[in-house]
Rosetta silent file (secondary structure, phi, psi, omega in degrees, C-alpha in Angstrom):
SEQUENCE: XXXXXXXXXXXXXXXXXXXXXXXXXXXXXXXXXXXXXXXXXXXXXXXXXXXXXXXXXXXXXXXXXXXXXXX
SCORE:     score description
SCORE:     0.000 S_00000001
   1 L     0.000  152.491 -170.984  114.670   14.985   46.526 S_00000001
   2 L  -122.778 -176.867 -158.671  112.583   14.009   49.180 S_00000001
   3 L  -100.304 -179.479  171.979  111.517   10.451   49.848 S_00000001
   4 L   -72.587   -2.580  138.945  108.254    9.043   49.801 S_00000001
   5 L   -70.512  -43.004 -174.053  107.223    9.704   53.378 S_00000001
   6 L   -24.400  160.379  170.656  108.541   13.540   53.384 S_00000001
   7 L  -120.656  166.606  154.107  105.297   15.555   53.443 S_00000001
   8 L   -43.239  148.992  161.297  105.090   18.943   50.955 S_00000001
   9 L  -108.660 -179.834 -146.610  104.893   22.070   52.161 S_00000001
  10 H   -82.304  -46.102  131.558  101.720   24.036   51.107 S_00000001
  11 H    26.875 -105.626  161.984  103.824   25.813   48.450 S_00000001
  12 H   -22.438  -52.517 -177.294  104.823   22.552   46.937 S_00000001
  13 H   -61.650  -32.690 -168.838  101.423   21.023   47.074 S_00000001
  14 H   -79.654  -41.775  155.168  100.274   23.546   45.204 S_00000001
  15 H   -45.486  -56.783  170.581  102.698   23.778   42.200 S_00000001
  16 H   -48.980  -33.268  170.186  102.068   19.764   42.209 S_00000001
  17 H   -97.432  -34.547  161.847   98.271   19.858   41.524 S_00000001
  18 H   -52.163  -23.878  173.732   98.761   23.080   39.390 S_00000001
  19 H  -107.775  -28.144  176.277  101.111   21.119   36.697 S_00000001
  20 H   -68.492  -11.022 -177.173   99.405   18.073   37.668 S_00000001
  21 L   -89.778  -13.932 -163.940   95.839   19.619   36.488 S_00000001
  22 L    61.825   43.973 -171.488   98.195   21.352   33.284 S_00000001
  23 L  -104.308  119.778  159.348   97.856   24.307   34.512 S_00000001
  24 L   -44.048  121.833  138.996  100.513   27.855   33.964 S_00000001
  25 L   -33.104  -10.310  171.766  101.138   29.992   36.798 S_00000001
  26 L   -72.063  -54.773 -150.981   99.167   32.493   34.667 S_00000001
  27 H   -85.057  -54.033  176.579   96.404   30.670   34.639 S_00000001
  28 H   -61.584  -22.975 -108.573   96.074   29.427   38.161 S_00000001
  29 H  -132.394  -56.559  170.648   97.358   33.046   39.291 S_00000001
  30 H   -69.019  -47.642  169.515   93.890   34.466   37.489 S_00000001
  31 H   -25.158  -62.045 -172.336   91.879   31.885   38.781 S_00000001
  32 L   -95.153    9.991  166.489   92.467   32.892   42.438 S_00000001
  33 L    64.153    4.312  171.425   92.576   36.659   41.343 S_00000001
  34 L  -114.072 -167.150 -110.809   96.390   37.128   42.378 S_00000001
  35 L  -135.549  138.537  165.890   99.520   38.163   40.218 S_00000001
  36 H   -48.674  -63.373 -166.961  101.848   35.368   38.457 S_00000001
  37 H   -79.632    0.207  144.973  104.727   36.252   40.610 S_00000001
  38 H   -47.488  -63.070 -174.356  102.666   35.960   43.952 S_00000001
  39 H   -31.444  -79.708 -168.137  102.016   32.104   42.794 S_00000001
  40 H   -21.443  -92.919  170.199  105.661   31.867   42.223 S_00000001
  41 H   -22.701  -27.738  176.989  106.377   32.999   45.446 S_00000001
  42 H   -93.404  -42.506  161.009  103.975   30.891   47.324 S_00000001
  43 H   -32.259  -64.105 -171.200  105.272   28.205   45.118 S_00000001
  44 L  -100.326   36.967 -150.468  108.784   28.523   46.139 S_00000001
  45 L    17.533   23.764  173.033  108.100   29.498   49.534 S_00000001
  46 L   -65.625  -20.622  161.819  109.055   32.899   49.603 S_00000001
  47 L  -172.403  137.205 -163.319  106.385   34.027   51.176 S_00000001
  48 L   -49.414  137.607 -164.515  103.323   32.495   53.547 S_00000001
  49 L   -93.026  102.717  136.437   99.815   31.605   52.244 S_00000001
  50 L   -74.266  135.021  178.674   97.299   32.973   54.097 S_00000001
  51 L   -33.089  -51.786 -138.759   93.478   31.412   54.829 S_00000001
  52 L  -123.903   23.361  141.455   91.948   34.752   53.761 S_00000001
  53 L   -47.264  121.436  161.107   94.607   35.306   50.564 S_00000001
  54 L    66.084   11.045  176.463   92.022   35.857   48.032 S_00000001
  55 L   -61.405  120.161  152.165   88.532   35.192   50.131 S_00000001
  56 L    97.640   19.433 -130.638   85.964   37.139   47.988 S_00000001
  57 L  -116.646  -34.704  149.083   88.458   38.293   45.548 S_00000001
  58 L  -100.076  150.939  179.716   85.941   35.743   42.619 S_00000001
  59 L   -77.903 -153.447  173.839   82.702   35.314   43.258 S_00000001
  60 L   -52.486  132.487 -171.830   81.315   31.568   43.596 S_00000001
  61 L   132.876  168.913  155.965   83.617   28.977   42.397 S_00000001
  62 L  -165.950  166.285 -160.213   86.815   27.897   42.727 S_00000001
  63 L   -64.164   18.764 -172.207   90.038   27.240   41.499 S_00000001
  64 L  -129.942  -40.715  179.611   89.124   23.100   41.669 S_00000001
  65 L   -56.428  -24.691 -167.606   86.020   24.347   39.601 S_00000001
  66 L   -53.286  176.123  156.658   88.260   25.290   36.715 S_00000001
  67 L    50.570   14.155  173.591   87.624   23.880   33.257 S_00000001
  68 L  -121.925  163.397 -172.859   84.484   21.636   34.551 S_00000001
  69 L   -56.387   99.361  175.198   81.197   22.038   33.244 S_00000001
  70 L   -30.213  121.262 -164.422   78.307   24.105   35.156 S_00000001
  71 L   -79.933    0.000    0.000   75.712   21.547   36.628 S_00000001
């Protein structure tokens, strides 16, 4: 467990605002246009996140866009 300085790795962060938003690896995994068991992996650090993972891969938007209303 780690204490309340530790920082996340990017992995970690990401699983944490993905259950904290109530979101499935399915669902964030379509969002961003990659595969359940990529997430997973990037999840559990099994393999490295790249900047340009998924650049163009949806068109305008993003995965912080889900489930809110078009202005």
């Amino acid at each position: 467990m780690r204490g309340a300085g530790d920082q996340l790795s990017i992995g970690e962060r990401i699983a944490f605002y993905r259950r904290r938003r109530g979101l499935s690896q399915a669902v964030l995994a379509d969002l961003v246009g990659r595969t359940e068991d990529w997430l997973s992996k990037i999840e559990h650090g099994e393999r490295e996140i790249r900047r340009m993972d998924g650049a163009g891969r949806r068109g305008a938007g993003s995965a912080g866009d889900a489930g809110r209303s078009p202005r």
